[in-house]
N, C-alpha and C positions, 0 to 999 in steps of 0.2 A: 735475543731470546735463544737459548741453548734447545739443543734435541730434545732434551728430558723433558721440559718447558712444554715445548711444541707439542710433546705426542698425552703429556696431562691436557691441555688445553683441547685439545681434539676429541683427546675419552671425553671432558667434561660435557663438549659442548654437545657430542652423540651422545651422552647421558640427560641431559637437558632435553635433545630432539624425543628422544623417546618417551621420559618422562609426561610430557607434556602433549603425544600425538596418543599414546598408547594408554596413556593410566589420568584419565582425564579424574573420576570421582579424587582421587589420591592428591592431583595439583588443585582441584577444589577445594580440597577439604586442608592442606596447607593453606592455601590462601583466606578460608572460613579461621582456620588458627590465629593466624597473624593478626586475624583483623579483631579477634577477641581478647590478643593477647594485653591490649592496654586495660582492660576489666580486670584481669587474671592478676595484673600485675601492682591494680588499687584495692584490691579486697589482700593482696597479702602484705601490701602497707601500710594499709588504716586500720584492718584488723590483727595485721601480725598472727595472720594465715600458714600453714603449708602449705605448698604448693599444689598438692594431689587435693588437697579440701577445697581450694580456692578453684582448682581446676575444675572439680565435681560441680560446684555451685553454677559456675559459668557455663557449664555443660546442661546442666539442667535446664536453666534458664533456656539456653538455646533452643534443648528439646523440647521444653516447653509451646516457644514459638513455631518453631519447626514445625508443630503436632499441629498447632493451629491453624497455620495454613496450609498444612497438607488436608488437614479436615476441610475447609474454605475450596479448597481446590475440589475434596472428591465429593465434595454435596452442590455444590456447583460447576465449577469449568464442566469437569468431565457430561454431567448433565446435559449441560447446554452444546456440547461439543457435538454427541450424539444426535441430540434434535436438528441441530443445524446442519449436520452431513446429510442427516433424512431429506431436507428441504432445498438441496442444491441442486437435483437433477430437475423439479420441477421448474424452479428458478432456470435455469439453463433453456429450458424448452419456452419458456416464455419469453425470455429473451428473445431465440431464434422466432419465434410465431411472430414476437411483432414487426420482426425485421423484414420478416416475410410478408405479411401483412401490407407492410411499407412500399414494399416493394411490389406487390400487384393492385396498390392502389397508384402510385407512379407508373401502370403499364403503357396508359395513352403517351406517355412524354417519349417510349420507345417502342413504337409497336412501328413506325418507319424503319424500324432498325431489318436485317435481314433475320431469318428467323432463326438460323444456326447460331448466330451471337446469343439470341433472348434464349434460346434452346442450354446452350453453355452456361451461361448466366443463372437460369433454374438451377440446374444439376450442379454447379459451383454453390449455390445456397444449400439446395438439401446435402451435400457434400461438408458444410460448414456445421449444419445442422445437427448431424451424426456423430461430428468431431465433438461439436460443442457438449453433446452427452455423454458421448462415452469420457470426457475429459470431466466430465463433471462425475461419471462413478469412477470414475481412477480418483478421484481427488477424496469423493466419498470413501471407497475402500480405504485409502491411506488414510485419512483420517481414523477409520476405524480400526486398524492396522496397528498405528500409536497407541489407540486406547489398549488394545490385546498386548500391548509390549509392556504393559504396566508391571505383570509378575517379574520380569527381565530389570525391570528399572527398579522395582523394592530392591534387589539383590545390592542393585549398585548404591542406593540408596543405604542401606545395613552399613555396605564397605564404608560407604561417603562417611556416617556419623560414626564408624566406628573408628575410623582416621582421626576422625577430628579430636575427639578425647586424646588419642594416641600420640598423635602432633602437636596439642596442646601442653600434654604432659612433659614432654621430651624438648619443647622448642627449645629453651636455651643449651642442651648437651648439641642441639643438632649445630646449633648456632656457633657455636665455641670451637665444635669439630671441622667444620666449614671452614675459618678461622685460620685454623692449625694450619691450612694447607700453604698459606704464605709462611712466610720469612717475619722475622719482630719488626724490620724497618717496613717493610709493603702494609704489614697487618693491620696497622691506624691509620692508613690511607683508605684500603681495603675497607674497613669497619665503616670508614662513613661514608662513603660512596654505597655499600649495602644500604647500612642505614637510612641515606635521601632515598635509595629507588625503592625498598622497604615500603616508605612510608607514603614517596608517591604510588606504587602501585594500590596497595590498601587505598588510599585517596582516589584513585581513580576509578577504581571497585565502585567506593562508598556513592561516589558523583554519580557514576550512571545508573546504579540503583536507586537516587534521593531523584533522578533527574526522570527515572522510568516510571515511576513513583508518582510524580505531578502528573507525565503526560496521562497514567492510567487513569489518577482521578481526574482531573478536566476532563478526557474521552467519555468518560462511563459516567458524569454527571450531566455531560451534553448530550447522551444518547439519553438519557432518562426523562431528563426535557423536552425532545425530541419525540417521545415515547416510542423507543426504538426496540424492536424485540430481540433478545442474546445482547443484553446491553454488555455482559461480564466477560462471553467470550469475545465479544466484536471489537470493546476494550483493550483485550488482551491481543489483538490480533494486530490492532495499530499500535503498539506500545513495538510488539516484536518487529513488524516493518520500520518502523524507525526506529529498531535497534540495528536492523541490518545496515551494510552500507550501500553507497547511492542511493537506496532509498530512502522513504522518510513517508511523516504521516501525510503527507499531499499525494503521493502515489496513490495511499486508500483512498482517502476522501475524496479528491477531488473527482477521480472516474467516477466514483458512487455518486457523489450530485448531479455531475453530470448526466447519469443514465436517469435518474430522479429527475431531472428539469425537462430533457426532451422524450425518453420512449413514458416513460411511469404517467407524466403528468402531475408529482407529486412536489409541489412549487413551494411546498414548506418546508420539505426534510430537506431538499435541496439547496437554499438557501441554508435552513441552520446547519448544515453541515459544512457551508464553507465559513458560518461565521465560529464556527468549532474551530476549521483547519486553521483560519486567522487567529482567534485569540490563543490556540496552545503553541504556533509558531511565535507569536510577538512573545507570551510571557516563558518560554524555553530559551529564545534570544537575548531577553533581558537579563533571567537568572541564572541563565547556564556558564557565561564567563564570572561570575562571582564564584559560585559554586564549585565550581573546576579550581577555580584561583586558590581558594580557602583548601578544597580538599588536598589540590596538590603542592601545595607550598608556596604555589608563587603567585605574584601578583593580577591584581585582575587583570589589568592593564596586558602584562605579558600573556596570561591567557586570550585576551581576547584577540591581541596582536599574533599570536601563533595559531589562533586557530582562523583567521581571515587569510592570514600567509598560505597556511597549509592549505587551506580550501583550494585559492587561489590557484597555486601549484600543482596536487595532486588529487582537487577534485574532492567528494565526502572524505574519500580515506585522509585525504591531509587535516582533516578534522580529529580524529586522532594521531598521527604522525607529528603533524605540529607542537601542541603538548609534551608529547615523550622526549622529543629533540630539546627542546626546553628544561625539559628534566634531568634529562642527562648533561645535558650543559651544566647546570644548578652542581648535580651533583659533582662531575668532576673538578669544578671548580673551588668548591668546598674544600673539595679533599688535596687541593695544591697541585694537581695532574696538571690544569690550564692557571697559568699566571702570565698574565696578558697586562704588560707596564706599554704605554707610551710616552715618546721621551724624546725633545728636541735640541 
């Protein structure tokens, strides 16, 4: 690789870093492009479209849903988001009461003890007790905190959909220019290697949205069963946990049954919430290496084989790690970079 090489390859990748830490709405709303471009791309084949018409249409469409679930969001979540921040510092104080509770109905099994310990032991509880609220209006505040940042987030919101028209419109000049920067020999090597990561990342997009999708509905139909109140945002809140990593939706639930079986005494929610956590883990398990497989090109088999390896190895994160590795395998492979003969 020459100087000149090196120091493109460096701008690019520090244009990438930045890209992608700094102008987050921007690499959303390229990534919202791509994934709309196969629509864009049959309405100006089957109708023999321009491109700016066909774009509008897909756009619309878009806003259309867009519209709907931001309606869905601000006549609900935000609703329920508020009420339930209202009810977390009570909740918090009940907690500590009955643990306190618990604990001077236990006094005979320590009252041998010397009194400076039991003395310490109080003042460690109401110590716990103070933490536990004021952590619960810190959580209250941020919570309401989000909701007040909503003016800030239209803004990026505007940006976001007004990208996306923009990116939609332009995608193939961008694509062609991109392109240019190789040599004729690199450039259909180059094209398809773009191309597989292209279309697995779109895929891997579409997966964890089709996959966040099920857990929402199972959650918010077994809360509703359960008849659990904020069935929408509580929903919403085990979909996000088992978006993050190393967690997963057993983090929520299962302390929640937990605190339901032994302080609540409520032996039913507790129960159906592990058979919640049971059936969205078994049917997540079953359809998620399919799903993976299909969105991102490859087999299910290697999906599922990559994503037990990665676990294996790097723990939740190798559950997406494994995957990508996989994909870029695919892709380079494709494109003749890896040509792997055995020969005796």
């Amino acid at each position: 690789m020459t100087l000149k090489n090196l120091i493109l390859l460096v701008l690019l990748l520090a244009g990438i870093f930045i890209f992608v830490f700094y102008s987050i709405p921007l690499l959303l709303a390229l990534i919202t492009a791509i994934m709309l471009e196969n629509v864009v791309q049959f309405l100006i084949k089957r109708f023999k479209m321009k491109r700016l018409l066909s774009v509008s249409i897909v756009f619309v469409l878009f806003m259309a849903a867009f519209g709907l679930l931001s309606w869905w969001l601000t006549t609900n979540l935000v609703v329920q988001i508020i009420e339930f921040s209202q009810l977390i510092p009570s909740y918090s104080v009940h907690i500590f009461n009955i643990a306190e509770s618990t604990f001077y109905e236990w006094e005979n099994f320590y009252s041998t003890l010397p009194p400076e310990i039991v003395s310490t032991i109080e003042k460690g509880l109401d110590g716990l007790q103070t933490y536990g609220v004021d952590s619960a209006k810190g959580l209250t505040d941020a919570i309401i905190g989000i909701v007040t940042y909503i003016p800030q987030l239209l803004i990026y919101i505007i940006i976001y959909l007004v990208a996306v028209f923009l990116f939609s419109l332009d995608l193939p000049k961008l694509y062609a220019e991109f392109l240019n920067l190789f040599t004729t020999s690199a450039r259909e090597k180059v094209e398809i290697v773009f191309s597989q990561l292209s279309k697995a990342t779109v895929g891997f997009f579409r997966a964890q949205i089709i996959l966040s999708f099920i857990t929402y509905v199972l959650a918010f139909i077994g809360l509703v069963i359960l008849d659990v109140d904020y069935s929408v945002i509580i929903a919403l809140l085990i979909v996000i946990v088992d978006i993050l990593p190393i967690l997963g939706t057993g983090s929520f639930l299962v302390p929640w049954a937990l605190y339901n079986f032994f302080i609540s005494n409520n032996d039913h929610l507790a129960i159906g919430l592990l058979i919640m956590f049971g059936v969205i883990t078994v049917i997540r398990r079953i359809i998620e290496p399919k799903i993976l497989g299909s969105s991102l090109g490859i087999s299910a088999l290697a999906a599922l084989a990559s994503l037990y390896i990665g676990f294996q190895l790097l723990g939740f994160i190798g559950l997406i790690v494994g995957p990508a590795c996989v994909i870029v395998y695919e892709a380079l492979r494709s494109a003749g970079f890896l040509k792997i003969k055995i020969d005796f």
